[in-house]
N, C-alpha and C positions, 0 to 999 in steps of 0.2 A: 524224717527226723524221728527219733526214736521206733518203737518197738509195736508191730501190729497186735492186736488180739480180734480176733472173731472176725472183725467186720474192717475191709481195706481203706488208708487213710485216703482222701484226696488229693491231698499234695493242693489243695486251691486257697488262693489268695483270698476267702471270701472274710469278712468283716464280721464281729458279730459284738455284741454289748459283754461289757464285764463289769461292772460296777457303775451305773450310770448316777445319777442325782435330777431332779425339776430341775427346771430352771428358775431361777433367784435373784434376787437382788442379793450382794453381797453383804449387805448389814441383816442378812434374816439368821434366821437359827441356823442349825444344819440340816444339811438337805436331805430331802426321803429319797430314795432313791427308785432309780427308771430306766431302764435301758431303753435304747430305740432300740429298732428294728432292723437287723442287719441283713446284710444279702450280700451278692456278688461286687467284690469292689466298695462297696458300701460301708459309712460306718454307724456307733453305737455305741449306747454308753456301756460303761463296764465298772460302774462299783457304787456303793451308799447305802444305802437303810432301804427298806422294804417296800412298795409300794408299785401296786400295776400302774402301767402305762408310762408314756415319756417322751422327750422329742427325739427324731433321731440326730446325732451328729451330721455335721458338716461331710458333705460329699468330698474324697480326696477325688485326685488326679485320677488319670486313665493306668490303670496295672499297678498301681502303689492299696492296699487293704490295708488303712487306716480304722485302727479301732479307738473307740472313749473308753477309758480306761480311774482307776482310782491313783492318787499320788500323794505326797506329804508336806502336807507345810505347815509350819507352827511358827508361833510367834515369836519375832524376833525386835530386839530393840530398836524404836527409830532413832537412835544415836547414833545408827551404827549407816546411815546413808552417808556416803562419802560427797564433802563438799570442797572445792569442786570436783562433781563425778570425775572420777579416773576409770580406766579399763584395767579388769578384774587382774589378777595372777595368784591361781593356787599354790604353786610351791609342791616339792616333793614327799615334804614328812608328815608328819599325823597331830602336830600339835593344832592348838585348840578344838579340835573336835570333840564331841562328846566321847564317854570310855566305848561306846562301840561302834562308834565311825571312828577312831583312832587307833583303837586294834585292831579291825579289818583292813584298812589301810595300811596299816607294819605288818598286820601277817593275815594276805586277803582267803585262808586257809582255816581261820578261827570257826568255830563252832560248824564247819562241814561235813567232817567225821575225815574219812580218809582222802576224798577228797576234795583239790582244792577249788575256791569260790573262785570265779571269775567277775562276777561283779565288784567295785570296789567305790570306794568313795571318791576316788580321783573322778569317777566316770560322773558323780554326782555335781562336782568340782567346772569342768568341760560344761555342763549344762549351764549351771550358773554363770560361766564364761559368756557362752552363747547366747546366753538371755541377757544377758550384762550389757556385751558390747550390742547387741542389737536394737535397746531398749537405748541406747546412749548413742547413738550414730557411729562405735568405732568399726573398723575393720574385724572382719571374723577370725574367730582365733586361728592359730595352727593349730597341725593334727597333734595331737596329745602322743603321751608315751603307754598308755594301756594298750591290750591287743587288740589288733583289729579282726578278730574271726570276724564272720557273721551267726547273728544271732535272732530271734524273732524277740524284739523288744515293745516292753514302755515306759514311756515318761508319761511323769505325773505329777503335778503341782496341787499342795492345800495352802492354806491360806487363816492367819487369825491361831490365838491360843485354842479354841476350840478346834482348829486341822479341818475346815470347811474345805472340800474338792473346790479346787478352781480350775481346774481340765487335769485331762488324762487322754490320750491318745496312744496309738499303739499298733503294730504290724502282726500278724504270725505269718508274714512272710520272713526270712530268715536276709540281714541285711547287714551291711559289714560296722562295726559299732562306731567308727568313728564320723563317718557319712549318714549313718543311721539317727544314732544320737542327735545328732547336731539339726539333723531336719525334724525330730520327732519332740524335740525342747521345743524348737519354734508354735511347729502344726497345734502342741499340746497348749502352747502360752498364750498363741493367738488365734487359732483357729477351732476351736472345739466350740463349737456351736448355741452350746446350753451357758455358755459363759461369754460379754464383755472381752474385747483384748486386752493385754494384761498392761499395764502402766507400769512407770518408774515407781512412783508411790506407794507399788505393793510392794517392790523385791523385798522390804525389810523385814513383811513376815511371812515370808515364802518357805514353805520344805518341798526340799524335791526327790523324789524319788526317781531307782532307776529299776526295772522289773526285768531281766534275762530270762526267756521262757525256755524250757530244755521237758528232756524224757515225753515225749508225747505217745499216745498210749491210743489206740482204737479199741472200744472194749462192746461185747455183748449186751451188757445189763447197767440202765442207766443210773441202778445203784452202788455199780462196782467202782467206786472212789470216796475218797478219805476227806471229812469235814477238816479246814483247818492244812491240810498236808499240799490236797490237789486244786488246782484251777480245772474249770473245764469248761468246753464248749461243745455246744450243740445244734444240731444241723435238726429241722422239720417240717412238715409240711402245713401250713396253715389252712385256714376253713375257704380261702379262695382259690387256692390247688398250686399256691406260693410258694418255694423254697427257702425256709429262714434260716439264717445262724443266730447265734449269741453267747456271750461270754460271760463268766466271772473268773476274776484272777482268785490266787488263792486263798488268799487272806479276808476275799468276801461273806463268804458263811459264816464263820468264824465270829469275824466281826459283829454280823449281822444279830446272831445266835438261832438259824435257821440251823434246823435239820435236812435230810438229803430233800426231803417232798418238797420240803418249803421251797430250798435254792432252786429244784425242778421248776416248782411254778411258778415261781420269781421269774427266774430265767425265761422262761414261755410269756408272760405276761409281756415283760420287757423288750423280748423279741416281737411283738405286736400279735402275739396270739389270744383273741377275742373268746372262743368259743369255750362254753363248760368244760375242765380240764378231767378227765376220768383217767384211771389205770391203764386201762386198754391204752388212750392215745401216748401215756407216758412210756409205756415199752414200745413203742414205732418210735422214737426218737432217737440217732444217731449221735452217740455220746462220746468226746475223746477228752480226754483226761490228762492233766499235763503238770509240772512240779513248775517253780520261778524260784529264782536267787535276786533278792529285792536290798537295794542300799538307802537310804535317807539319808539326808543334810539339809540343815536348814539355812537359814542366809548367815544367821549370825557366826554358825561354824564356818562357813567357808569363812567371811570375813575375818576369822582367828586363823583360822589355817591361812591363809593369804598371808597375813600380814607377819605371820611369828615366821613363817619362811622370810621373809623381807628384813627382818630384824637378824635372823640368823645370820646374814649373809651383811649383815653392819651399816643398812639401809635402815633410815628411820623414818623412810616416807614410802609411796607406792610405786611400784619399782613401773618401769617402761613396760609397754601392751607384748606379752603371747614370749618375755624370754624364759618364763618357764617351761616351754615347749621344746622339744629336741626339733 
């Protein structure tokens, strides 16, 4: 998937950190961030604030490269828990979401340039679904009406008006989005390691993100990428003669306000690399570089979007499980 430079891609499933966070208790501040240590099959965290060391994520399955990843969740009102729980329905149109989960949604083509986003907020819409009815005993939704390519994705859940990570998991294996998504909500909700499973009691201030990883890029010089623009991950060898990966998604440096060194040694840190970090061992390192198309919603939006499709349709209550689905 995408375009070689210098150095041949692997094409391997392996795991690596892109925004990782400590592990917490969920009433602390926000978290500093730690990638674990990724490897073959393996995963790690992938986003948060700066800080060596970390644990590593939860071991996936055998051939699936699960990665910990960053995602969004912001505070959402508890007024908005439906009593008694019903099972969720997004609806087709773009009402109540914010103005830009409501124009990406009517024109998933906005702010692209020529071309258009494939990520959308319905796809954020299906997570909420999934996490919805999973957290409430119902049935699993149907498959949704966005495309199903495959794509290397991640979901990503914060948590709280401050957007505290509460998981992020994630593939660069390339996986067809609607079986993808739907396994990577769960993995990301209940199984990432650095975090508690997730409860009924949080959806209401949950944001989710959905990250589509595209243009992957093998390059020469591991400061041939864009703070801010690119994700990247990187493959090296540790002080015990180890093979590591690790990741940051895009938006981590950025975030962070690290320069290229800094993310460098972030990166290395978090991938479990102990020893004194010099220049020298920074050009040994295998760097691929890659762009994401990233959606948020938070719970309160989907719950407007739900419900203003519900209303549209001369329904003043919550409509039956999954008939927004084709």
């Amino acid at each position: 998937m995408g375009r070689k430079r210098c150095v041949g891609g692997d094409g391997s499933k392996m795991a690596a950190g892109c925004c990782g966070v400590k592990k917490q208790k969920l009433s602390s501040s926000p978290p500093s961030g730690s990638a674990g240590p990724g490897g073959g099959g393996g995963s790690s965290h992938c986003g948060g604030a700066a800080a060596a060391g970390g644990e590593p994520g939860a071991l996936p399955p055998p051939g699936i490269a699960r990665l910990n990843g960053l995602g969004g969740l912001a505070g959402g009102a508890a007024g908005c828990v439906l009593s008694p729980p019903l099972p969720p329905s997004c609806g087709g149109g773009p009402g109540g979401l914010s103005p830009p989960a409501a124009s990406l949604l009517a024109s998933p083509g906005a702010g692209s340039g020529c071309r258009k986003m494939v990520v959308s907020a319905e796809m954020c819409c299906f997570c909420f679904d999934v996490l919805y009815c999973h957290l409430y005993g119902y049935q699993p939704p149907r498959s949704p009406r966005f495309t199903n390519d495959p794509y290397p994705l991640f979901v990503t859940w914060k948590i709280g008006r401050d957007k505290r990570l509460r998981g992020c998991i994630g593939t660069f294996s390339a996986m067809n989005l609607h079986s993808g998504l739907r396994e990577y909500t769960l993995t990301s909700a209940l199984k990432d390691s650095r975090f508690p499973p997730m409860t009924r009691d949080e959806l209401p201030r949950l944001f989710c993100s959905v990250s589509l990883l595209t243009n992957f890029e093998d390059v020469c010089d591991y400061l041939d990428w864009e703070v801010g623009v690119h994700g990247i991950r990187i493959e090296f060898i540790n002080e015990k003669g180890s093979k590591r990966t690790a990741t940051y998604l895009p938006e981590v440096a950025k975030e962070q306000g690290w320069d290229h060194i800094q993310t460098i040694d972030s990166l290395l840190r978090k991938g479990g690399y102990k020893a004194p970090i010099t220049n020298e061992f920074r050009k040994t390192i295998k760097l691929t570089r890659y762009r994401s198309e990233k959606m948020t919603m938070s719970y309160t939006e989907y719950l407007a979007h739900r419900q203003h499709h519900h209303f549209q349709n001369g329904i003043g209550h919550p409509l039956p499980p999954y008939n927004h689905y084709s």
